[in-house]
C-alpha positions in Angstrom: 0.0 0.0 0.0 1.5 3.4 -0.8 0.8 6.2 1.7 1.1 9.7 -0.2 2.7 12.6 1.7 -0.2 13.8 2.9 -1.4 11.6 4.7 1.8 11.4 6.7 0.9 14.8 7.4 -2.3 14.6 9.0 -1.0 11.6 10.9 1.3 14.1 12.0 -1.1 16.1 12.9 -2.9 13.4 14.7 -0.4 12.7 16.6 0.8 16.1 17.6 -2.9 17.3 18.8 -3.1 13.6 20.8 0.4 14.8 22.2 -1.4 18.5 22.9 -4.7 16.7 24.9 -2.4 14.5 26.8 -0.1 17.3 27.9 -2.0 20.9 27.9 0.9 22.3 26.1 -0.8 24.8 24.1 2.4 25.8 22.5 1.8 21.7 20.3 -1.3 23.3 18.6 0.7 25.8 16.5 2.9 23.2 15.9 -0.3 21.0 14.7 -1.1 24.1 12.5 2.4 24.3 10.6 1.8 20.1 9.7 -1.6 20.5 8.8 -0.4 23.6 6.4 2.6 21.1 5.0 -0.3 18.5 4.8 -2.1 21.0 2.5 1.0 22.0 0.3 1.3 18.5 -0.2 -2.1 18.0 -1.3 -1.4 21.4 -4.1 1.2 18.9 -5.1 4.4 20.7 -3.5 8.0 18.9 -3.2 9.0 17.6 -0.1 11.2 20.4 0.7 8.4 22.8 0.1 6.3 20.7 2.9 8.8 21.0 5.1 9.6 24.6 4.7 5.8 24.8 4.9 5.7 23.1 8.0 8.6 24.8 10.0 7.4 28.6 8.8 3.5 28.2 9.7 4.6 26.1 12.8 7.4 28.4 14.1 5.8 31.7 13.0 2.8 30.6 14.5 4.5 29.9 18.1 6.5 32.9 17.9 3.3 34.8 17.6 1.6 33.3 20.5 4.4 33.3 22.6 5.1 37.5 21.6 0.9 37.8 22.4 1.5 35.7 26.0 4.3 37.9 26.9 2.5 41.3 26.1 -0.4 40.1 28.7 0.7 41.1 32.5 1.2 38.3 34.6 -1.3 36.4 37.0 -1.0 37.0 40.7 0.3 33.9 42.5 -2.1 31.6 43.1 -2.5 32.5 46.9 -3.9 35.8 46.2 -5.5 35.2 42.6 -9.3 35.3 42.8 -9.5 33.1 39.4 -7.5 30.2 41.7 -9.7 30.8 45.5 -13.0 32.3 45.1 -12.9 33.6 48.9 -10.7 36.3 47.9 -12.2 39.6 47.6 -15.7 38.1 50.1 -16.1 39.3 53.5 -16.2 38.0 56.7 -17.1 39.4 59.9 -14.8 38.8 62.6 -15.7 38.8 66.5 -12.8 39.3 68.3 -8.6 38.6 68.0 -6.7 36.7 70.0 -3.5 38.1 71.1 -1.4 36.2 67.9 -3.5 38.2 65.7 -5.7 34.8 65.0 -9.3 33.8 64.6 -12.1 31.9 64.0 -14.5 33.3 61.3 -18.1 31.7 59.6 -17.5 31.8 56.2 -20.2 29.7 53.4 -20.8 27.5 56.2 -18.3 26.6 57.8 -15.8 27.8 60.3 -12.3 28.8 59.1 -9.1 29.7 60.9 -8.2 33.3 60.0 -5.1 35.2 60.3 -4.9 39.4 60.4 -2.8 41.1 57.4 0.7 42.3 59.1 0.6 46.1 60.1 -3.4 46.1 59.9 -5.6 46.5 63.4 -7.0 43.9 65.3 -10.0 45.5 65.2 -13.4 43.3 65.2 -16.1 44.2 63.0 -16.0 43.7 59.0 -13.2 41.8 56.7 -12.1 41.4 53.5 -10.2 37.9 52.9 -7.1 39.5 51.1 -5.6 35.9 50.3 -6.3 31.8 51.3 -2.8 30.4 52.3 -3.5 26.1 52.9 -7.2 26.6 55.0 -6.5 29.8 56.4 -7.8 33.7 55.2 -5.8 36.4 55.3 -7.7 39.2 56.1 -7.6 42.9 56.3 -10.3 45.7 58.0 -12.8 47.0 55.8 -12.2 50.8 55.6 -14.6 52.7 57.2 -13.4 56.3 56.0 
């Protein structure tokens, strides 16, 4: 049976998109992109060399691209203080009293949470922001009242 050099392509393809799903390495799609492009030159009936150079251009180009449009995005907080990563982050909590290590015990949906106050902010009871989720304790800080 003789295979024709596009369908070594697409298997190419196949394979690197299979290789993409297994992994989460986004940066395999472009690559997927520059052999399904060579897979298409083959198909217009281009020389080998012309699939290749097909293949390396869309491929590279096209990860050199994402890669300048990633680095021109600012970069996510660490996951400790990121709300997209701890969905407590930015709720608040209201807090009865401190103890003397500037620790607590607050209700939050439903449950009861060890808390810890921000460094340099008042232990002051009354109304909280969580400010950050470090293991299964909020950090929190006083809501302003100016």
């Amino acid at each position: 049976m003789d295979y024709s050099a596009s369908v070594f392509w697409w298997v190419a393809t196949g394979v690197v998109v299979a290789a993409e799903l297994a992994t989460g390495t986004f940066y395999l799609l472009m690559i997927a992109l520059g052999t399904a492009a060579a897979a298409v030159a083959a198909h217009l009936g281009g020389s080998g060399s012309t699939q290749l150079v097909v293949a390396a251009v869309v491929g590279c180009g096209a990860t050199g691209l994402w890669h300048w449009q990633r680095s021109r995005q600012p970069p996510s907080p660490p996951p400790a203080v990121n709300p997209d990563v701890h969905l407590d982050i930015g709720e608040r909590v209201q807090v009865t009293q401190w103890s003397a290590e500037r620790t607590t015990r607050v209700v939050h949906r439903g449950t009861t949470w060890a808390a810890r106050l921000v460094p340099g902010a008042p232990a002051v009871p009354g109304e909280h922001t969580v400010q950050a989720v470090e293991g299964n304790a909020l950090v929190l800080t006083p809501v302003s009242t100016s």
